[in-house]
C-alpha positions as CSV (number, residue, x, y, z in Angstrom):
1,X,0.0,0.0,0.0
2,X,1.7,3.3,-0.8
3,X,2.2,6.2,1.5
4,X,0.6,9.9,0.7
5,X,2.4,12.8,-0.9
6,X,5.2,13.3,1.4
7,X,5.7,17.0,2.7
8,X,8.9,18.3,4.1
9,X,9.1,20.6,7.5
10,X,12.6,22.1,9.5
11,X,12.8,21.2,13.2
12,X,15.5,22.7,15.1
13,X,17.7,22.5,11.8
14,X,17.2,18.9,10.0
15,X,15.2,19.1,6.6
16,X,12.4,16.6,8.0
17,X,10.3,13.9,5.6
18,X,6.6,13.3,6.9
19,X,3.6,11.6,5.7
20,X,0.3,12.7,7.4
21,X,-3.7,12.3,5.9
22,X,-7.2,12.4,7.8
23,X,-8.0,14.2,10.9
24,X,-9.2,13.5,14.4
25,X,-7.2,12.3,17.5
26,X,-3.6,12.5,16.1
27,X,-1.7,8.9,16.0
28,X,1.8,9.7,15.5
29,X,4.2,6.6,14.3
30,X,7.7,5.7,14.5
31,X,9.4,3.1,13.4
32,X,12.6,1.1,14.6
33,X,16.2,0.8,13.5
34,X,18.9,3.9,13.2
35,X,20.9,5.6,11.1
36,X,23.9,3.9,9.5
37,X,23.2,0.4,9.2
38,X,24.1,-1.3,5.8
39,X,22.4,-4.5,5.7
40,X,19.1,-2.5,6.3
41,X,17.6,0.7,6.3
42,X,14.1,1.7,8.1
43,X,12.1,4.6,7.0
44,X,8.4,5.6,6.6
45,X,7.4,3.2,4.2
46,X,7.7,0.6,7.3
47,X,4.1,2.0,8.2
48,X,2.7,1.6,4.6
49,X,0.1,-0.9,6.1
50,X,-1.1,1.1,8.4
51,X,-1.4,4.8,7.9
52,X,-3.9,5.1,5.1
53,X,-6.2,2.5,6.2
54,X,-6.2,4.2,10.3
55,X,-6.1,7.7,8.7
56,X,-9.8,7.1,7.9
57,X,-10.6,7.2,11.3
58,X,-8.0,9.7,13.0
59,X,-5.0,11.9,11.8
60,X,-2.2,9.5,10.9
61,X,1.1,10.9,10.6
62,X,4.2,8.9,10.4
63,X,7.9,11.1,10.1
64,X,11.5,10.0,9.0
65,X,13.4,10.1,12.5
66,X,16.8,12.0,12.5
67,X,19.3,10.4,10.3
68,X,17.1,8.3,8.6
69,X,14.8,8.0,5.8
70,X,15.6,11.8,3.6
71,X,15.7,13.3,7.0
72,X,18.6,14.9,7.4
73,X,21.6,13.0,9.5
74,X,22.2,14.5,13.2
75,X,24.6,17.5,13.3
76,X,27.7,17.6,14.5
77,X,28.0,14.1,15.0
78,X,25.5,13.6,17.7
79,X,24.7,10.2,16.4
80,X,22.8,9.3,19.5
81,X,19.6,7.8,20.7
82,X,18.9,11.4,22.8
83,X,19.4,13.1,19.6
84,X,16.8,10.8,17.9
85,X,14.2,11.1,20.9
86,X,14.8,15.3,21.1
87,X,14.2,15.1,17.4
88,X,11.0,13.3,17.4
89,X,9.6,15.4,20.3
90,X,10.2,18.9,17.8
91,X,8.4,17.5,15.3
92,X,5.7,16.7,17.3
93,X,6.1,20.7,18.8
94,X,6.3,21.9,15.3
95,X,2.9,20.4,14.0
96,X,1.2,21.9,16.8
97,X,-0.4,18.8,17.9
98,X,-2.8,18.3,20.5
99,X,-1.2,15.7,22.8
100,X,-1.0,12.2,20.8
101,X,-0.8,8.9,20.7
102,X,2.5,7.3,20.1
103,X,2.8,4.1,18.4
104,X,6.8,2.8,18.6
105,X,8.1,-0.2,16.8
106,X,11.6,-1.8,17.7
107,X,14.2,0.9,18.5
108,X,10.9,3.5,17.7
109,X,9.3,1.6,20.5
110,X,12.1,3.1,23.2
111,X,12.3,6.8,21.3
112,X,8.4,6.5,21.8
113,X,9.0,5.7,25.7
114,X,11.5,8.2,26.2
115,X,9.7,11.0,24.5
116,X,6.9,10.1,26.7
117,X,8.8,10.0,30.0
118,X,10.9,13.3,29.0
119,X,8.0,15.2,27.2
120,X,4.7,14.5,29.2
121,X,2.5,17.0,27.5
122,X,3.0,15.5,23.8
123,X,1.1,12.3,25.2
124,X,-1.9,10.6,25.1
125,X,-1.3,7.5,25.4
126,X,1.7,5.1,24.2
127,X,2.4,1.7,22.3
128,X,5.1,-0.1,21.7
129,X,5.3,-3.1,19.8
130,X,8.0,-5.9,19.5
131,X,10.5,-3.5,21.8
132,X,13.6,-5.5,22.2
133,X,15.6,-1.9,22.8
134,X,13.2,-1.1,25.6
135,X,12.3,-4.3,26.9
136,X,14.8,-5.8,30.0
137,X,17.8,-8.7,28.8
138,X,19.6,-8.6,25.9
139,X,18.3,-9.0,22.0
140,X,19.2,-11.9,19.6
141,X,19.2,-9.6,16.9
142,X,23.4,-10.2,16.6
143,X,22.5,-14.2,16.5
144,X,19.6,-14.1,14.2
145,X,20.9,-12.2,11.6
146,X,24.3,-13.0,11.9
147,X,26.7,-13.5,8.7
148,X,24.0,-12.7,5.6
149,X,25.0,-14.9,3.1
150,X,24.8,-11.8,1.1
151,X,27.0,-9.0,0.6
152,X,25.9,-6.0,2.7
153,X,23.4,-3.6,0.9
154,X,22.2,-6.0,-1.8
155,X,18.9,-6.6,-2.8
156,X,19.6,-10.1,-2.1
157,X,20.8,-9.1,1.5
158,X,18.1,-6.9,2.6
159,X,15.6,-9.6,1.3
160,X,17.0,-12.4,3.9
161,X,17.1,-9.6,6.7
162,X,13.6,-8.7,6.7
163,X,12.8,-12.5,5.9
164,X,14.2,-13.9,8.7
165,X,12.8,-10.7,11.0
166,X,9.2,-12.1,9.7
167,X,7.2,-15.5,10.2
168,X,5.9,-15.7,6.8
169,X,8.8,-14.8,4.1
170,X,6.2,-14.1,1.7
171,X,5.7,-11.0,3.6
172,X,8.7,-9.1,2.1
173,X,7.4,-7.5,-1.0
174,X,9.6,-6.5,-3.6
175,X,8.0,-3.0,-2.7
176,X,9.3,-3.3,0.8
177,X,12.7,-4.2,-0.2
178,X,12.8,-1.3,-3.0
179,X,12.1,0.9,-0.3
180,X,14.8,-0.2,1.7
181,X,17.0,-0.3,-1.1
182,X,16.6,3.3,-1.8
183,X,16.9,4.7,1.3
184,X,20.2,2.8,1.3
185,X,21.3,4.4,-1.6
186,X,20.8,8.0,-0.7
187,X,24.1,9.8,-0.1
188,X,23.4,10.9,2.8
189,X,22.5,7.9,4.3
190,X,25.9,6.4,3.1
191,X,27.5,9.0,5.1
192,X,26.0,7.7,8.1
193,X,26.9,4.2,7.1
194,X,31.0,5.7,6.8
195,X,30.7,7.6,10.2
196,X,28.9,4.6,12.1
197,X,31.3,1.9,11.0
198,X,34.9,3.1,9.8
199,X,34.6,6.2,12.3
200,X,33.5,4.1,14.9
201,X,30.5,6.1,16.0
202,X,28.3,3.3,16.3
203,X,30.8,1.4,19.4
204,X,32.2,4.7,20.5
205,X,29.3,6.8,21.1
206,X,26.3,5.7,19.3
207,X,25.8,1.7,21.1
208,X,27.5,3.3,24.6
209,X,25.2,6.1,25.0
210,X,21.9,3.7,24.0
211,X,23.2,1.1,26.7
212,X,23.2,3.9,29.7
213,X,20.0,5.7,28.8
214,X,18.4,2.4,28.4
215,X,19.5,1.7,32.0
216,X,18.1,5.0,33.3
217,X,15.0,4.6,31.1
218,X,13.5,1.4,32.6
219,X,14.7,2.9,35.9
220,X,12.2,5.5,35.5
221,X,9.9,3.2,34.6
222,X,10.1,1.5,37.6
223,X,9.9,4.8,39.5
224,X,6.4,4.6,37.9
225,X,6.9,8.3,35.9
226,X,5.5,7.2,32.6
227,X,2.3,7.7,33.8
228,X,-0.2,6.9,30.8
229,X,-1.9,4.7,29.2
230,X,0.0,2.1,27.8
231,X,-0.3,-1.3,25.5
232,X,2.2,-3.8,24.6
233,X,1.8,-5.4,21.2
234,X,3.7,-8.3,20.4
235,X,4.4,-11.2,17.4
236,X,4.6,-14.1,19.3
237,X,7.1,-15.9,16.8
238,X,9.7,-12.8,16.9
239,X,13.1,-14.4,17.5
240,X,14.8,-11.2,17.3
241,X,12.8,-10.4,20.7
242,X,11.2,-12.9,22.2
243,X,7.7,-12.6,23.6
244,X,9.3,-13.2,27.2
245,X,10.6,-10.0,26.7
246,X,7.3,-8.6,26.1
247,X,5.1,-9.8,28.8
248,X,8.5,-8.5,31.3
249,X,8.1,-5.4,29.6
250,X,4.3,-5.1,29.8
251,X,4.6,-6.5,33.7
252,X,7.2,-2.9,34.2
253,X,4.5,-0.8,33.1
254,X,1.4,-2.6,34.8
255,X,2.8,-2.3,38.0
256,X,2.2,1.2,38.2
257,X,-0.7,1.8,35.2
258,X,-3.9,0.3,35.4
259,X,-4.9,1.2,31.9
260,X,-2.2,-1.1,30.6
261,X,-3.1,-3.8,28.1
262,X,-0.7,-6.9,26.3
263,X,-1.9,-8.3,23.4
264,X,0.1,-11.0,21.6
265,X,-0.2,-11.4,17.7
266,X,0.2,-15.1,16.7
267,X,2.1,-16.7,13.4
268,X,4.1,-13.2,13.4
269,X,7.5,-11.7,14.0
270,X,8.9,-8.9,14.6
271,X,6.5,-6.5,12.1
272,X,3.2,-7.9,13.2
273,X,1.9,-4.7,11.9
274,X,3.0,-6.2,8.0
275,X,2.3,-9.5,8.8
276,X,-1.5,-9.0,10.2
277,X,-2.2,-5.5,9.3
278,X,-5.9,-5.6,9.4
279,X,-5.8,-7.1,13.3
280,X,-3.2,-4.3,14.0
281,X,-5.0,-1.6,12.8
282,X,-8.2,-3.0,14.4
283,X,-6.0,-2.9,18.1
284,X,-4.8,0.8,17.6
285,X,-8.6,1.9,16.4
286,X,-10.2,0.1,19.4
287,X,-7.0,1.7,21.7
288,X,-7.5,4.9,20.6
289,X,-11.4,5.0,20.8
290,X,-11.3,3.8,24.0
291,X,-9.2,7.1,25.1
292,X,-11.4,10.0,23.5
């Protein structure tokens, strides 16, 4: 399913990409990954699924997060999670929003939560789905996806990626890998690719950084400072982030919220939203109705 006309908008300096269409309570999306990676490359074609079809009910709007997508890369080399998150909450400012709800996938599923704990008056209410970056333990993304039998950035590479993310292969369109593939081949994003691997942001500052804010993150989770409502979606066959990880992440934030909900999607990994977009979109429209 293709996305709307894109539009462009400056926050705080970065030439920002965004799709939005309908109107209502404002749904805001963001997806996973980050900047420099060269077996794969996230941007907002990840939410192709999902934004048109929920856009008929509510205001959808999905962005390209800082260094990713055409957005521009950070400045000055601040090629950092915190740069990500304060990047995501301007945009938010500079639609002039009415608080929203935040739907974060992956590594989008902790910006999401951070925004949220740092930036209380941009939120409505929060989901994360298939969270291995937020959730507690360590991810078997290294393991899964180890050694591609493909040469980094190839078609053929990207393909086995996103395969073996999913349950069902068949899932990876050649639409979803042409979207990957061109984001891969903007110039930018090869930058980001150079500065994260042979200038060793990504082990010096970038993977560093992630590991201590993630620490303080889920600290103030346990302090119980989230405080809204939150669901957990999960693919129950993700082996990148197993649904253990899930329900542990679902039991940090029931603890203190009572309007918390899980729900687990079955015969999906870890992009239920691809997989079983119609019983996705169904869970954010009941979600979101259910807050108004």
């Amino acid at each position: 399913m293709p996305l709307p006309q894109g539009k462009w908008l400056d926050v705080d300096g970065l030439r920002t990409r965004y799709y939005e269409a309908g109107r209502g309570e404002p749904i805001v999306f963001i997806y996973g990954g980050n900047f420099g990676t060269g077996d794969s490359a996230s941007s907002a074609y990840t939410w192709s699924e999902n934004l048109l079809p929920l856009s008929e009910h509510f205001h959808a709007i999905v962005f390209d997060k800082a260094g990713q997508g055409e957005t521009d890369n950070p400045r000055n080399d601040e090629y950092t999670m915190a740069a990500v998150v304060r990047h995501a909450a301007a945009f938010i400012r500079a639609l002039k929003l009415p608080p929203v709800h935040l739907v974060g996938h992956s590594r989008g599923g902790y910006a999401a939560a951070r925004l949220a704990l740092e930036n209380h008056e941009l939120v409505k209410s929060l989901t994360v789905v298939n969270s291995g970056t937020l959730s507690p333990g360590i991810g078997t993304n290294e393991v899964v996806l180890a050694k591609p039998p493909y040469p980094a950035g190839t078609r053929e590479c990207v393909r086995w990626v996103y395969q073996n993310y999913s349950f069902n292969p068949g899932v990876v369109t050649d639409e979803w890998v042409d979207a990957v593939m061109f984001t891969l081949g903007i110039p930018k994003y090869q930058e980001s690719v150079r500065k994260m691997t042979l200038g060793k942001l990504g082990s010096k500052l970038f993977l560093p950084e992630l590991a201590r804010e993630k620490r303080e993150t889920l600290q103030w989770i346990n302090e119980g400072r989230l405080q809204r409502p939150i669901q957990v979606i999960w693919g129950f066959d993700d082996r990148t982030a197993v649904i253990d990880r899930g329900i542990e992440l679902y039991n940090l934030f029931s603890c203190h919220e009572r309007r918390a909900l899980f729900h687990v999607i079955n015969q999906s990994g870890h992009f239920p939203f691809r997989e079983h977009p119609k019983r996705f979109n169904a869970l954010i429209r009941r979600w979101v109705e259910s807050l108004a």
